[in-house]
C-alpha positions in Angstrom: 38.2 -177.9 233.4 39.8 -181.4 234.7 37.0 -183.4 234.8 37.7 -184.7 239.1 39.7 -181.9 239.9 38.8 -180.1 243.2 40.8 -176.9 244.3 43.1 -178.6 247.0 42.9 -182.2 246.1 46.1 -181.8 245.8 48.9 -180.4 248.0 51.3 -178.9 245.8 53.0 -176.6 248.4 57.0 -176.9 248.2 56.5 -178.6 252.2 54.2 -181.3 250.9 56.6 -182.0 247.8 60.0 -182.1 249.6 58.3 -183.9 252.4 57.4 -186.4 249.4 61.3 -186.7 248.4 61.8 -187.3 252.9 59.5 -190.0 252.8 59.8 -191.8 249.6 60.3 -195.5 250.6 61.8 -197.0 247.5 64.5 -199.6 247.6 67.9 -199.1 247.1 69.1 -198.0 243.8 69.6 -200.9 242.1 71.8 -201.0 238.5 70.2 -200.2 235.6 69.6 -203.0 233.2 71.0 -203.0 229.5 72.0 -199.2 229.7 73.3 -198.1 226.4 76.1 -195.8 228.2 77.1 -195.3 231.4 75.4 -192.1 233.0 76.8 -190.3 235.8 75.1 -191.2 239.0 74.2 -188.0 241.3 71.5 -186.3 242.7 70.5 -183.2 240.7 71.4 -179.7 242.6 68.5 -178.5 240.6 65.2 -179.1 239.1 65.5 -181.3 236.5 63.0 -183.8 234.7 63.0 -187.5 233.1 61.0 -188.8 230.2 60.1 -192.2 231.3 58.0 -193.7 228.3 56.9 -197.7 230.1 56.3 -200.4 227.5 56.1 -197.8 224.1 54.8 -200.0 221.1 55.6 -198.0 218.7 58.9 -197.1 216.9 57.6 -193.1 215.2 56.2 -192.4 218.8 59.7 -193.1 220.5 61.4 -191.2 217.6 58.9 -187.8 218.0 59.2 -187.7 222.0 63.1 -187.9 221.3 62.9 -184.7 219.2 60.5 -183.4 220.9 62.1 -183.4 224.3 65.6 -181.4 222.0 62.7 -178.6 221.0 62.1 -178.2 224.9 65.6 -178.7 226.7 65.1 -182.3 228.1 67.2 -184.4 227.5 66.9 -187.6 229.9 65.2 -190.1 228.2 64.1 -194.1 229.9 62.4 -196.5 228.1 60.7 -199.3 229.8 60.3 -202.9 228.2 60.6 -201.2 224.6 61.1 -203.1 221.3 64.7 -202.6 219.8 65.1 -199.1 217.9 65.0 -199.5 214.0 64.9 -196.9 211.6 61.8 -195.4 211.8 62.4 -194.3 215.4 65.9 -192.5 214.5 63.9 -191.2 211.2 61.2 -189.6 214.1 63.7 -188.1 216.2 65.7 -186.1 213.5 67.9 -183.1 215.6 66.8 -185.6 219.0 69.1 -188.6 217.3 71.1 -187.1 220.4 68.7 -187.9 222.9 67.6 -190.9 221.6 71.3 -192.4 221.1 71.6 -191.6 224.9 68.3 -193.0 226.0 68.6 -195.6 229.2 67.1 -198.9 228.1 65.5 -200.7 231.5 63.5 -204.0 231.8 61.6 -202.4 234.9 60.0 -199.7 236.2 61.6 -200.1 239.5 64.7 -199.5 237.4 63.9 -196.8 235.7 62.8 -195.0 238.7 66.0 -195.9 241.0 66.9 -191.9 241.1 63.9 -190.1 240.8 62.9 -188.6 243.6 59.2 -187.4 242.5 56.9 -189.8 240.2 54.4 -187.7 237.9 52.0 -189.7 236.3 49.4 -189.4 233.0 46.6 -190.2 232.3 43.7 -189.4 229.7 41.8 -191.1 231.7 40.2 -188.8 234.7 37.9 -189.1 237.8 34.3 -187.7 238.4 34.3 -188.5 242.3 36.6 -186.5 245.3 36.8 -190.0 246.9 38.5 -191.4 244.0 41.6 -190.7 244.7 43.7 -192.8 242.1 42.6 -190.7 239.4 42.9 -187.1 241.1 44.6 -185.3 238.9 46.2 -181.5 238.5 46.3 -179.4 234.8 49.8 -179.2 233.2 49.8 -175.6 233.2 49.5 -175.9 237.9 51.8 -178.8 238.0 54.4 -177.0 235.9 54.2 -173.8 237.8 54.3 -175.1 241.3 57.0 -178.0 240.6 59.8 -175.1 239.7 59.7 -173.7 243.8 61.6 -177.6 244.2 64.7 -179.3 243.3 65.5 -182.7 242.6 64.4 -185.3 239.6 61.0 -185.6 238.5 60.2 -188.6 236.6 57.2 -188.0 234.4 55.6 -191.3 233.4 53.4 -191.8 230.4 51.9 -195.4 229.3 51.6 -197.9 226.7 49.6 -196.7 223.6 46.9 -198.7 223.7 45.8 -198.7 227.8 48.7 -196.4 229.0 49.8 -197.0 233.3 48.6 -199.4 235.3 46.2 -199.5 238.2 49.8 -200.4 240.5 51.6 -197.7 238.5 49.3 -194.8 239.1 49.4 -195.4 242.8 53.1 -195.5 243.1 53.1 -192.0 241.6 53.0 -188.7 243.8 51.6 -186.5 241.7 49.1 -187.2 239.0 48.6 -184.8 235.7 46.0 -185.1 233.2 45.2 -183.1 229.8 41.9 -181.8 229.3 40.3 -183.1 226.1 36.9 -183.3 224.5 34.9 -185.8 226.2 33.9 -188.0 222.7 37.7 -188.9 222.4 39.6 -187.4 225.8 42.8 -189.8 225.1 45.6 -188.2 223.4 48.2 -189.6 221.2 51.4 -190.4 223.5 54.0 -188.0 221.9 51.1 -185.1 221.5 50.6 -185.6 225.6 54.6 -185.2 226.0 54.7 -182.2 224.0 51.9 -180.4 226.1 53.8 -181.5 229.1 57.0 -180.1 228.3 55.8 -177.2 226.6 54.3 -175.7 230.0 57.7 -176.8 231.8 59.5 -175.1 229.5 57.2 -171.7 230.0 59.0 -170.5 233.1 63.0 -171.0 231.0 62.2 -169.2 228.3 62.8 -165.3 227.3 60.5 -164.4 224.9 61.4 -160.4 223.0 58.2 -158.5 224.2 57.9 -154.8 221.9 57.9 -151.7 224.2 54.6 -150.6 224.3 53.4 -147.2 222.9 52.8 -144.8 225.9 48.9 -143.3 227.1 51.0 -140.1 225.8 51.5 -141.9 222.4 48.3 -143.0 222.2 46.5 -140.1 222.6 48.4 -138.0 220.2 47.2 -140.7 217.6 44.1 -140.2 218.3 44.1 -136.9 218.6 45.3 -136.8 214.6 42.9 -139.3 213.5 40.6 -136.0 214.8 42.5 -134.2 212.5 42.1 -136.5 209.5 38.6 -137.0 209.8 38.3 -133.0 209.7 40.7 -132.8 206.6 39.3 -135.3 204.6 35.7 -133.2 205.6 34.2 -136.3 207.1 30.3 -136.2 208.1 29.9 -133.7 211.5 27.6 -135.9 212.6 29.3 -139.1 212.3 32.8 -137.6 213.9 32.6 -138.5 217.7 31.2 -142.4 217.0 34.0 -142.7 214.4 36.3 -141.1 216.8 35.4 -143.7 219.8 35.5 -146.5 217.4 39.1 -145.6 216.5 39.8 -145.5 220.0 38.2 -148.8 220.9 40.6 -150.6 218.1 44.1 -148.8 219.4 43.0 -150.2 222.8 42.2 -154.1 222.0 45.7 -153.8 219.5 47.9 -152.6 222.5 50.1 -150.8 219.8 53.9 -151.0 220.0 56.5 -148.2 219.9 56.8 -149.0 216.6 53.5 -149.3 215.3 53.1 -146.1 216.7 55.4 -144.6 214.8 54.7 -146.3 211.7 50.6 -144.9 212.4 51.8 -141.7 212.8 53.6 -141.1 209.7 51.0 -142.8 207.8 47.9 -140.5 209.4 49.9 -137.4 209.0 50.8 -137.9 205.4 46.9 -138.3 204.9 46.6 -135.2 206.3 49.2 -133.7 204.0 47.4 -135.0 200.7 44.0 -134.2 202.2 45.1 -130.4 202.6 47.0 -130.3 199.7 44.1 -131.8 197.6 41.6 -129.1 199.7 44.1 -126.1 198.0 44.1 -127.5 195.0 40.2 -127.2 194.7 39.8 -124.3 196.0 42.4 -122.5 193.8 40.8 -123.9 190.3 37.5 -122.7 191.4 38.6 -119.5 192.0 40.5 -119.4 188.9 37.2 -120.5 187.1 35.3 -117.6 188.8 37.7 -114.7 187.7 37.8 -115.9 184.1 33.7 -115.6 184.3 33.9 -112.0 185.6 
């Protein structure tokens, strides 16, 4: 649970968040200072998101959030105040070398944020009081899920390694987002906080193959063999109906696929086969043994 959080602390309805992109008082746009390429300048028709990383200190973390934002479809990328990229970063970002070769290189926040029309912030960092309102924060997984009901460009804005956003940064942000972590060490590495963001806002996008599911029909007919077995293979009496249950309690927590159903079947009916066949067997030697004796 987000330690501060309070149902409602925050209005995430789509009113309160395009009344956000209304109001925003920022200044005019102003040009972007030493921009490795030009970028087409135009609001977003859709939802789409920035990576806005504000004074990064190291090279390995710039590289990993490059290729990290390639694994999850995000590809706008603004560094604040950061050193010159060497090797190491471009060694990070392997398949991201794209979205690191295109990153915009500002000298300010205000800079960086000319376009955006909502600010998220992070922090690792999270409040124990309602009235503290600069650290009152929502969980990835509710940010992610209301934020798709807008459109427009979210900026989401992670801090320096070592003390992360400012006091003046968090309360220029409109929405604030923090990471639940264990208490004894609740402050995550930068590019591990990254990947948990844009994993959740990549949830929604993606199509993941999902099995059909064996039928109640299915089902029972496998249980009802595994009857069958129990009474071929001449299974205690006694022991029958809690075995039976048992087996019944293990289909239900494996929600068996079409499939696996299939695949169950064929294997419980062959038992059957062998135990029968095997039944036959015994019973013809010892009647073959009793008419030698007469």
């Amino acid at each position: 649970m987000v330690v501060g959080h309070r149902e409602g602390a925050w209005d995430l309805s789509v009113d309160t968040l395009q009344a956000v992109k209304r109001t925003r008082s920022r200044p005019l746009p102003v040009a972007r200072e030493e921009v490795t390429k030009d970028r087409e300048e135009k609001a977003p028709a859709s939802l789409e998101f920035s990576v806005v990383l504000v004074q990064p200190r190291f090279q390995g973390n710039i590289g990993l959030i490059a290729r990290l934002m390639k694994n999850f479809g995000v590809s706008d990328l603004r560094l604040v105040d950061a050193p010159k990229l060497g090797s190491q970063a471009w060694k990070r970002a392997m398949h991201g070398r794209d979205v690191l070769a295109a990153a915009g290189l500002f000298k300010t926040l205000d800079g960086a944020l000319h376009d955006i029309d909502y600010i998220v912030g992070t922090s690792g960092i999270s409040s124990r009081h309602d009235k503290k309102h600069l650290r009152n924060f929502v969980r990835p997984a509710d940010f992610a899920r209301r934020i798709r009901r807008i459109t427009g460009r979210v900026g989401l804005l992670f801090g320096r390694e070592n003390y992360g956003l400012s006091v003046e940064e968090l309360a220029s942000c409109d929405l604030l987002v923090h990471i639940p972590a264990s208490p004894t060490y609740p402050v995550l590495n930068i590019s591990h906080a990254v990947a948990i963001i844009l994993y959740e806002l990549f949830q929604p996008k993606s199509r993941v193959h999902v099995p059909k599911k064996a039928s109640g029909f299915e089902k029972e007919v496998v249980n009802r063999r595994f009857s069958e077995l129990l009474a071929a293979i001449d299974y205690t009496p006694h022991k029958r109906a809690n075995t039976e249950i048992m087996f019944r309690r293990i289909l239900g927590r494996a929600v068996l696929s079409e499939w696996e159903f299939f695949t169950l079947m064929g294997v419980i009916s062959k038992a059957i086969q062998k135990a029968a066949g095997s039944g036959q067997g015994a019973a013809g030697g010892q009647r073959a043994a009793g008419s030698g004796q007469r």
